[in-house]
PDB file of N, CA, C and O in Angstrom:
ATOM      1  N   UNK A   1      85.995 111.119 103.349  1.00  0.00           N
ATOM      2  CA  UNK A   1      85.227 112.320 103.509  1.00  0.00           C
ATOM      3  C   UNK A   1      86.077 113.563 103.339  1.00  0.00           C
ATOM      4  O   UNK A   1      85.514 114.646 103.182  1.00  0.00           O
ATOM      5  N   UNK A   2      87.280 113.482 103.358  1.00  0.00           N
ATOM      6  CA  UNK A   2      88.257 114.604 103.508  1.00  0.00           C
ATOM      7  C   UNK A   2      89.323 114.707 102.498  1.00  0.00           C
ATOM      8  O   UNK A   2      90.319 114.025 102.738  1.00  0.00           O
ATOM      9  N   UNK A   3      89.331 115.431 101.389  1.00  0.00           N
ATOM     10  CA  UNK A   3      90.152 115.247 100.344  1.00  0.00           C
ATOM     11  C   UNK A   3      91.590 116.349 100.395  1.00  0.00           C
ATOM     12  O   UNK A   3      92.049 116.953  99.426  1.00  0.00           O
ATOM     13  N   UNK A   4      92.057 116.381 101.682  1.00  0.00           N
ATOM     14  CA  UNK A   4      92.982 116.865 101.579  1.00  0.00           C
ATOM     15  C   UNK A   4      94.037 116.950 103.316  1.00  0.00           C
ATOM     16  O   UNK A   4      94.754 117.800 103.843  1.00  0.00           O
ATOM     17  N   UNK A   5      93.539 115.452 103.699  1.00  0.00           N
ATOM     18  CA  UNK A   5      94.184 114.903 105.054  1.00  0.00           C
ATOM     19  C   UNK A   5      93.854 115.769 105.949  1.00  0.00           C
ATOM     20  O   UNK A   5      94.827 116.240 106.537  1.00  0.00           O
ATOM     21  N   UNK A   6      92.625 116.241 106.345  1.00  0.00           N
ATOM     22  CA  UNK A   6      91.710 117.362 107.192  1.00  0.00           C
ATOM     23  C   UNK A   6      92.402 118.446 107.200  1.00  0.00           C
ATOM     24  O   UNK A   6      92.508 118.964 108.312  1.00  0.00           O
ATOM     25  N   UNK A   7      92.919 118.977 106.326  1.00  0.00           N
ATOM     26  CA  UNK A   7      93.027 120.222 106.232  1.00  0.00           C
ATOM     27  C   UNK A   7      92.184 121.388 105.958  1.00  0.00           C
ATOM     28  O   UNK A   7      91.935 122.482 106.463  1.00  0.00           O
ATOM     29  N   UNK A   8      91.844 120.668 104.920  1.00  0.00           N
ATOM     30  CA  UNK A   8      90.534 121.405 104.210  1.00  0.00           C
ATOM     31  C   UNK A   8      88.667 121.159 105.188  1.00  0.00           C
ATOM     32  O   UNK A   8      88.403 120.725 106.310  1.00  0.00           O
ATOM     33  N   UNK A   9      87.779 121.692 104.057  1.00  0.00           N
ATOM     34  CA  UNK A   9      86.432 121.283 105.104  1.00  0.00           C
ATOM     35  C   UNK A   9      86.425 119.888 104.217  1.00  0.00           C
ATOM     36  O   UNK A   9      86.986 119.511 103.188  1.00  0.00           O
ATOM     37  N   UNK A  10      85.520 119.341 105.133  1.00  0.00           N
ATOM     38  CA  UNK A  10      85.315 117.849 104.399  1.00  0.00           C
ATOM     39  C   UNK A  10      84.199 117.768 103.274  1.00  0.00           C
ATOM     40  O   UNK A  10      83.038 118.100 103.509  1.00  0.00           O
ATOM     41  N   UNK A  11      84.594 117.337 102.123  1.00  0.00           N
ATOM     42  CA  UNK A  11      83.748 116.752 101.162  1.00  0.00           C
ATOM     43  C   UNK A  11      83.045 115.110 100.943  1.00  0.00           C
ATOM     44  O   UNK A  11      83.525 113.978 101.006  1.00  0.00           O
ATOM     45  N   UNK A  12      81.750 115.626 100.675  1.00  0.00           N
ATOM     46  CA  UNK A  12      80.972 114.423 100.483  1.00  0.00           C
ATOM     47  C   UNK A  12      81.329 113.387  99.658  1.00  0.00           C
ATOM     48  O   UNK A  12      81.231 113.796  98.501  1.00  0.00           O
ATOM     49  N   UNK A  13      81.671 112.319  99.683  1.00  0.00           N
ATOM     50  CA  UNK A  13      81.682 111.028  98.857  1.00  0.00           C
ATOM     51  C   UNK A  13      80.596 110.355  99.025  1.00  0.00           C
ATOM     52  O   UNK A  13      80.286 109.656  99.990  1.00  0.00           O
ATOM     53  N   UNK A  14      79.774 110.658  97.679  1.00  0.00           N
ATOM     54  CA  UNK A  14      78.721 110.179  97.776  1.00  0.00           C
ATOM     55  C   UNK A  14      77.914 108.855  97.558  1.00  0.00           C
ATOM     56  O   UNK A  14      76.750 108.476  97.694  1.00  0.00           O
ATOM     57  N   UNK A  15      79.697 108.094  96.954  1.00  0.00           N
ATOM     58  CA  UNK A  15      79.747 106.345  96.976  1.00  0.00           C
ATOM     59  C   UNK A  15      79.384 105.761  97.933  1.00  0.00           C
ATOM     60  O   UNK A  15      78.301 105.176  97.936  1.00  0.00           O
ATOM     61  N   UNK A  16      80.314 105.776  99.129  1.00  0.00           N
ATOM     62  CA  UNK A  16      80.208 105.026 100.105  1.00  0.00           C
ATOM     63  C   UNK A  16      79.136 105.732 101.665  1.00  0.00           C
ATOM     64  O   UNK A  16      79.053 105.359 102.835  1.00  0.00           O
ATOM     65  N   UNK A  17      78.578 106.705 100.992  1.00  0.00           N
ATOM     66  CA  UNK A  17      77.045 107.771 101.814  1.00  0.00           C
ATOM     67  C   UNK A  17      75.700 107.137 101.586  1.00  0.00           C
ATOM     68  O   UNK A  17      74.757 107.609 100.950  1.00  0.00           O
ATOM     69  N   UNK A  18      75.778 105.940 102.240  1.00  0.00           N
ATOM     70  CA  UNK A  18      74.144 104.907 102.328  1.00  0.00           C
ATOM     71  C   UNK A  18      74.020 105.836 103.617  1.00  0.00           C
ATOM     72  O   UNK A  18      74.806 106.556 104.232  1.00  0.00           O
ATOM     73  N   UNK A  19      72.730 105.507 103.743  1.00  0.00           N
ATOM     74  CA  UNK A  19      71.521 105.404 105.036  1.00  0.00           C
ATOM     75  C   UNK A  19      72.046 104.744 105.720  1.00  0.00           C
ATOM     76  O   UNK A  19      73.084 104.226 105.309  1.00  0.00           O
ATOM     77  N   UNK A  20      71.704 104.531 106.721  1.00  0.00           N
ATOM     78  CA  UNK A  20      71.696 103.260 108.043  1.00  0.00           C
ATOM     79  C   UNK A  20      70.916 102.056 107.289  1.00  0.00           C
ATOM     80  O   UNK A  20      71.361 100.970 106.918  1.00  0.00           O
ATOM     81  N   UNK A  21      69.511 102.638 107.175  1.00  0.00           N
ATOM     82  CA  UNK A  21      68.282 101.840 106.676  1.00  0.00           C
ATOM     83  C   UNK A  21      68.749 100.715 105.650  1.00  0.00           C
ATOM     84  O   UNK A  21      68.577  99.496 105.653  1.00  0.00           O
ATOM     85  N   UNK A  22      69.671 101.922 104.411  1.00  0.00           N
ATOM     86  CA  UNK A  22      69.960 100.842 103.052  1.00  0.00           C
ATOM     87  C   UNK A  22      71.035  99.784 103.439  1.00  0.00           C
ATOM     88  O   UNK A  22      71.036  98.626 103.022  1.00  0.00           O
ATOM     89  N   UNK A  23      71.924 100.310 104.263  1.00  0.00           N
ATOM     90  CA  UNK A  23      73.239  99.383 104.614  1.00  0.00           C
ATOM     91  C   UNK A  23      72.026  98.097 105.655  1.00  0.00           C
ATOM     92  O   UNK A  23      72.142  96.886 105.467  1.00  0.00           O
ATOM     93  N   UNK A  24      71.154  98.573 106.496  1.00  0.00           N
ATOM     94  CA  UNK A  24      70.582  97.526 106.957  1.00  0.00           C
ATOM     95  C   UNK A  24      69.597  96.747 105.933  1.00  0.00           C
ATOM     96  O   UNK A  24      68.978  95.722 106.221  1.00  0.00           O
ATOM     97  N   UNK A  25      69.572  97.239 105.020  1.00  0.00           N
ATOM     98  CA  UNK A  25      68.718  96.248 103.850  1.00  0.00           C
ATOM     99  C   UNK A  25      69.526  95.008 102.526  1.00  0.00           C
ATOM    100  O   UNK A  25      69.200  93.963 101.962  1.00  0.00           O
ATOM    101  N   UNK A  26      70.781  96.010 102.550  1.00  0.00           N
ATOM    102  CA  UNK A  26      71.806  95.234 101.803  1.00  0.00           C
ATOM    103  C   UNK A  26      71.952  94.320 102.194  1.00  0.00           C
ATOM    104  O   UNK A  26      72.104  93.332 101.476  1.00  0.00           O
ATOM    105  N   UNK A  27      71.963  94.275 103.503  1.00  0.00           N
ATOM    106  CA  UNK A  27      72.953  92.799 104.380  1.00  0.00           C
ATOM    107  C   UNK A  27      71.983  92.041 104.143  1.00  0.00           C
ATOM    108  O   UNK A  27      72.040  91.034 103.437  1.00  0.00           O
ATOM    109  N   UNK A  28      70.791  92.560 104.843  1.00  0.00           N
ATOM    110  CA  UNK A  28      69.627  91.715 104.786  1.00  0.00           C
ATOM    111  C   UNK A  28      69.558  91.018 103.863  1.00  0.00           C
ATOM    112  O   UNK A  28      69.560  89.820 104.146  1.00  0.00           O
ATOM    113  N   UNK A  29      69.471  91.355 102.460  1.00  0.00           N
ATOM    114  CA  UNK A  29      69.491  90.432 101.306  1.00  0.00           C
ATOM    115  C   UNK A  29      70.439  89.813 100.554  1.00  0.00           C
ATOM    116  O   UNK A  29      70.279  89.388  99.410  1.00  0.00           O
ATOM    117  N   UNK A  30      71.807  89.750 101.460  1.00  0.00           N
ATOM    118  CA  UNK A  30      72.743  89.166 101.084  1.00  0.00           C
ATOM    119  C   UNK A  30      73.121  88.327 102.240  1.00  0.00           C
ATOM    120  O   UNK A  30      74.246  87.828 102.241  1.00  0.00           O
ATOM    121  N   UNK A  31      72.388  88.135 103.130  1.00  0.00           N
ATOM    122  CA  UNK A  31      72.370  86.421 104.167  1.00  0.00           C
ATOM    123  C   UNK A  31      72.724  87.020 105.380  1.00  0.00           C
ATOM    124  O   UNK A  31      73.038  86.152 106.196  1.00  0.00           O
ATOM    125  N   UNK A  32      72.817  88.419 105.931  1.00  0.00           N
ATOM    126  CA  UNK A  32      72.852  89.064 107.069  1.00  0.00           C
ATOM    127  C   UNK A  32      71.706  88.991 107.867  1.00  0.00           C
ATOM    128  O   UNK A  32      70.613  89.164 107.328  1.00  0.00           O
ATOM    129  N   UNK A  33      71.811  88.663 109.580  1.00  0.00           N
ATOM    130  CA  UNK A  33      70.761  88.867 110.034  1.00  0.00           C
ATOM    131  C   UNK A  33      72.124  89.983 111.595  1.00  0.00           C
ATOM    132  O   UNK A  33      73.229  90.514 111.709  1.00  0.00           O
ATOM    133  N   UNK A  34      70.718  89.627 112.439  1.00  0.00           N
ATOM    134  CA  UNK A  34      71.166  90.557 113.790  1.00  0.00           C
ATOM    135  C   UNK A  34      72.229  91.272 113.351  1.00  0.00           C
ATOM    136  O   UNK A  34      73.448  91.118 113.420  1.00  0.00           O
ATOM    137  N   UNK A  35      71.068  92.586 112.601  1.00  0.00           N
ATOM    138  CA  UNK A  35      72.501  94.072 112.001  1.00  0.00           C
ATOM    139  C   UNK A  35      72.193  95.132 112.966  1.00  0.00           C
ATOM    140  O   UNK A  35      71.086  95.230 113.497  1.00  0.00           O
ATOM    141  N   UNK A  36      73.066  95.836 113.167  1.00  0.00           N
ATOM    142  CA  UNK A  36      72.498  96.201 114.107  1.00  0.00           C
ATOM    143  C   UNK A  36      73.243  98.031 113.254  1.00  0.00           C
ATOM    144  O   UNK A  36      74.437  97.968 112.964  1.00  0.00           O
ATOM    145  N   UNK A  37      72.752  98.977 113.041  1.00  0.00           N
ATOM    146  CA  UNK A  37      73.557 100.289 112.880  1.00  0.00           C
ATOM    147  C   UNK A  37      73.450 101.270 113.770  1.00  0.00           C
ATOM    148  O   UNK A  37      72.382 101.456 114.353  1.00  0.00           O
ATOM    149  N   UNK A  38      74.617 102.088 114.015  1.00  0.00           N
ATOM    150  CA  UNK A  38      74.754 103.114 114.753  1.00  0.00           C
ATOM    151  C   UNK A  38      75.617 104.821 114.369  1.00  0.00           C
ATOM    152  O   UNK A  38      76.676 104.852 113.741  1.00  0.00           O
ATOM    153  N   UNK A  39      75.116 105.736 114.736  1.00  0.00           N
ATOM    154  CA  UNK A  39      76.100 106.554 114.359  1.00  0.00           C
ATOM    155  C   UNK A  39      76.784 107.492 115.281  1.00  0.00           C
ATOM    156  O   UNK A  39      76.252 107.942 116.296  1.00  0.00           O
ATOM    157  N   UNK A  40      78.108 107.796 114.846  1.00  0.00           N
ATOM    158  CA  UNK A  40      78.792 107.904 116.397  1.00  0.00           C
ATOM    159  C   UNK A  40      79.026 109.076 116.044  1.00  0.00           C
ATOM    160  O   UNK A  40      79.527 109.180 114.925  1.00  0.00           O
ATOM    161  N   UNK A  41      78.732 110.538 116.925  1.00  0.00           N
ATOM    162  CA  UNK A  41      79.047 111.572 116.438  1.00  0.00           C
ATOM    163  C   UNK A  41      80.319 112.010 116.472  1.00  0.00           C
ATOM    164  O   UNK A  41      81.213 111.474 117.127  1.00  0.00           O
ATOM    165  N   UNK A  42      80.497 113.479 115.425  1.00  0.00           N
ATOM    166  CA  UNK A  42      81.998 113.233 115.485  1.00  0.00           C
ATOM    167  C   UNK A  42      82.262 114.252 116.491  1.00  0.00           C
ATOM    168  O   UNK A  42      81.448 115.139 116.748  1.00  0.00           O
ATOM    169  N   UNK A  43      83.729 114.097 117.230  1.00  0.00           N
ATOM    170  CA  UNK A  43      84.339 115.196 118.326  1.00  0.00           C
ATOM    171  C   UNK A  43      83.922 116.410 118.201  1.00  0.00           C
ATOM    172  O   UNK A  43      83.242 117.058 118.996  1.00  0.00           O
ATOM    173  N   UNK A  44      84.450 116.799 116.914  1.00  0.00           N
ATOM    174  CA  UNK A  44      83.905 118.546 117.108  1.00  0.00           C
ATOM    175  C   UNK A  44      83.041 118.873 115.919  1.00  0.00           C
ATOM    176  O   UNK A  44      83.035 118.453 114.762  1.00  0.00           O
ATOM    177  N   UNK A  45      82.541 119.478 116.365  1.00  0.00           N
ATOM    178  CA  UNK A  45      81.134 120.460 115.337  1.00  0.00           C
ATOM    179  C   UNK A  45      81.337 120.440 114.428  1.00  0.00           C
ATOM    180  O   UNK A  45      82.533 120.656 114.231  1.00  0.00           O
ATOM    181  N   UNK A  46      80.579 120.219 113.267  1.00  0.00           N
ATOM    182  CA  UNK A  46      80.534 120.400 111.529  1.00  0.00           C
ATOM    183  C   UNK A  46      81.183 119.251 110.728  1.00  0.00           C
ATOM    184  O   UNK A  46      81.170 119.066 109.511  1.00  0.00           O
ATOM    185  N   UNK A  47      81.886 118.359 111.940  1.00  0.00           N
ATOM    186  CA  UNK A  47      82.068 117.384 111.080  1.00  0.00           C
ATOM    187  C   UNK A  47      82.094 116.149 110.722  1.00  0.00           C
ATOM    188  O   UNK A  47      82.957 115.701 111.478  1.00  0.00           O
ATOM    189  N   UNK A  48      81.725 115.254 110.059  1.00  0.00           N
ATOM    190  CA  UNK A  48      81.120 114.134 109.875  1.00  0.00           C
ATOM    191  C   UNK A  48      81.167 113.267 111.033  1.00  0.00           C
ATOM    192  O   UNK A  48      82.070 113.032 111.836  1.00  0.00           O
ATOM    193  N   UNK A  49      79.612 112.722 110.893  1.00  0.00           N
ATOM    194  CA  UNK A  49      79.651 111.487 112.229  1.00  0.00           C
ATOM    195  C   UNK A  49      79.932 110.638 111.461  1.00  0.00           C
ATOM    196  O   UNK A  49      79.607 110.655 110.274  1.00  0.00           O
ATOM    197  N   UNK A  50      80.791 109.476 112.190  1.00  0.00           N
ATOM    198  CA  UNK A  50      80.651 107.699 111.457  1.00  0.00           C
ATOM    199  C   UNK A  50      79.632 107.229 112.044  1.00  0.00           C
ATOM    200  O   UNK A  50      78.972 107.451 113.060  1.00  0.00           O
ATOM    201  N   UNK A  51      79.659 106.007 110.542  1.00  0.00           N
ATOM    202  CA  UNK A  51      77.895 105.039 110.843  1.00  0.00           C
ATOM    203  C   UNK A  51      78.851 103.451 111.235  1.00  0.00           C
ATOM    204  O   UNK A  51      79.768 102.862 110.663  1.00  0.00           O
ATOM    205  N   UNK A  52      78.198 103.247 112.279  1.00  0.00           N
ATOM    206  CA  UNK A  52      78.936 101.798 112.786  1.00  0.00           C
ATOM    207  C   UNK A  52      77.355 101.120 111.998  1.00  0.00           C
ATOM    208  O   UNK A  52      76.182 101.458 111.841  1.00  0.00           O
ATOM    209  N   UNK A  53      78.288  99.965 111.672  1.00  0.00           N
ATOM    210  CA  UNK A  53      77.355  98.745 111.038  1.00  0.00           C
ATOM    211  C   UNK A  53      78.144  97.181 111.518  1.00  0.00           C
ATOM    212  O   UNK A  53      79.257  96.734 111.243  1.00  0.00           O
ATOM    213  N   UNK A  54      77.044  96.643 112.319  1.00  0.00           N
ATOM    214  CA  UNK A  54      77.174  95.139 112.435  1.00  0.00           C
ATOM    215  C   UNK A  54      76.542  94.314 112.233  1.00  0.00           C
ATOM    216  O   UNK A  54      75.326  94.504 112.204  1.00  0.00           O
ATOM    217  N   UNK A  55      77.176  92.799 111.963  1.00  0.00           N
ATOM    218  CA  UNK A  55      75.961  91.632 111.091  1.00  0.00           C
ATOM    219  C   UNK A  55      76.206  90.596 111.365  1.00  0.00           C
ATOM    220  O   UNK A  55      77.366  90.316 111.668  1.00  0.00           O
ATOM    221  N   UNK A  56      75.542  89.958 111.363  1.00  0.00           N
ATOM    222  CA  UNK A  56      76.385  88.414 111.617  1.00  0.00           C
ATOM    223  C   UNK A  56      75.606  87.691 110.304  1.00  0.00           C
ATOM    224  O   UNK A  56      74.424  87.838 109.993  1.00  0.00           O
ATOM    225  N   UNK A  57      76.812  86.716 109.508  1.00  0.00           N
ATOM    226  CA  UNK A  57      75.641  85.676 108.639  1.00  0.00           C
ATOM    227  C   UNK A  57      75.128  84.752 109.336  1.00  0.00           C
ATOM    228  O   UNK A  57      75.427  84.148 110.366  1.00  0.00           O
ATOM    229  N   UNK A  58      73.959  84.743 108.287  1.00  0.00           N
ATOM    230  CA  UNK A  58      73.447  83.566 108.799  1.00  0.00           C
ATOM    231  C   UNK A  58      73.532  82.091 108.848  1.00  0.00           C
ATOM    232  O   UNK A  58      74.089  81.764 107.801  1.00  0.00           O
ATOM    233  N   UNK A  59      73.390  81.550 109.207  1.00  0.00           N
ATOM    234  CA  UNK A  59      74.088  79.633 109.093  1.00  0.00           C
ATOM    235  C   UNK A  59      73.313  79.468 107.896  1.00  0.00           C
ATOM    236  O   UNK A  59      72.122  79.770 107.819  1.00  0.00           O
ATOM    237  N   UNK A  60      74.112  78.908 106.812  1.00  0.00           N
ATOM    238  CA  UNK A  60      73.891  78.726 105.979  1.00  0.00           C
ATOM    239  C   UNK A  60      73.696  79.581 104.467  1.00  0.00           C
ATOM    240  O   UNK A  60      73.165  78.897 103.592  1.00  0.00           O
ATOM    241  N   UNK A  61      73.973  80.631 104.177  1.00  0.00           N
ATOM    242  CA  UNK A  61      74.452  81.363 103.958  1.00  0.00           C
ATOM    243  C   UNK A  61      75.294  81.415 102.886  1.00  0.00           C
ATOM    244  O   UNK A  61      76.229  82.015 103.416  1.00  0.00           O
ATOM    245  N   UNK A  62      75.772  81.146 101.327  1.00  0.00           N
ATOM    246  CA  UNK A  62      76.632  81.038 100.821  1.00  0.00           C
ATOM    247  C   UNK A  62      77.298  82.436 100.575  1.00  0.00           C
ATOM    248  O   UNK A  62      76.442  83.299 100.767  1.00  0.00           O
ATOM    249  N   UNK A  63      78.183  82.839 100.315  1.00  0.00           N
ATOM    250  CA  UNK A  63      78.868  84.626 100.447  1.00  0.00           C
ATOM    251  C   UNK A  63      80.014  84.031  99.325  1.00  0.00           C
ATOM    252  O   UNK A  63      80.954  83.250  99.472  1.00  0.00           O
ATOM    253  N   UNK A  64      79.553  84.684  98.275  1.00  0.00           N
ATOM    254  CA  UNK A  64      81.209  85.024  97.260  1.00  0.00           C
ATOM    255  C   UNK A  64      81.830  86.321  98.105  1.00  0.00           C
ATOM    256  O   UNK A  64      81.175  87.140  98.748  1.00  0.00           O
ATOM    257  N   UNK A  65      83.262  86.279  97.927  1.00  0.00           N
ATOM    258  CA  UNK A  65      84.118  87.353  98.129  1.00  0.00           C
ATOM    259  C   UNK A  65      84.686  87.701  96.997  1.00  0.00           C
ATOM    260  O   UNK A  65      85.183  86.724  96.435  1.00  0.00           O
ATOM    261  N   UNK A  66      84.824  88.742  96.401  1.00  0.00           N
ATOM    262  CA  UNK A  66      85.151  89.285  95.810  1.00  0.00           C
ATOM    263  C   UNK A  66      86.842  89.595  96.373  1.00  0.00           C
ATOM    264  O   UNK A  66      87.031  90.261  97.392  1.00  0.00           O
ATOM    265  N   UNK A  67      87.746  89.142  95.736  1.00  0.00           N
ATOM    266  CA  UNK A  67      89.183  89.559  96.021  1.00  0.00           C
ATOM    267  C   UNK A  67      89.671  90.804  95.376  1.00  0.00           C
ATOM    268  O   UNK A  67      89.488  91.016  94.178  1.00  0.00           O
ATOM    269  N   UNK A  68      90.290  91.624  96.160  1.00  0.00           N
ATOM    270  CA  UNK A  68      90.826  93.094  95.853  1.00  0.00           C
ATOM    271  C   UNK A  68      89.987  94.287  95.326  1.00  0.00           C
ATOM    272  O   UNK A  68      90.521  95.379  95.129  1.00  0.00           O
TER     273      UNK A  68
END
């Protein structure tokens, strides 16, 4: 979010800027169940909250990983 080690104001990266909703739909259709998202505001004013995301797979489930 910060392109200059918080010095600067923070800029949007708009790659990794899903919803709650979409990150809870992704999983969903890639063998995620009990997701649960949250967003944690940030310390001081104006600047970005983080989105906590958790999942568990499901039994059974096959998952490629993609390495690096």
């Amino acid at each position: 979010m910060y392109g200059a080690a918080f010095a600067e104001e923070p800029v949007w990266i708009f790659r990794w800027s899903l919803e709650p909703d979409m990150w809870s739909e992704l999983l969903r259709r890639n063998g995620f169940g009990n997701i649960r998202t949250r967003l944690e505001t940030a310390l001081k004013s104006g600047e970005p909250a983080t989105l906590i995301v958790e999942a568990e797979l499901r039994a059974g489930s096959a998952r490629v990983v993609a390495d690096g």
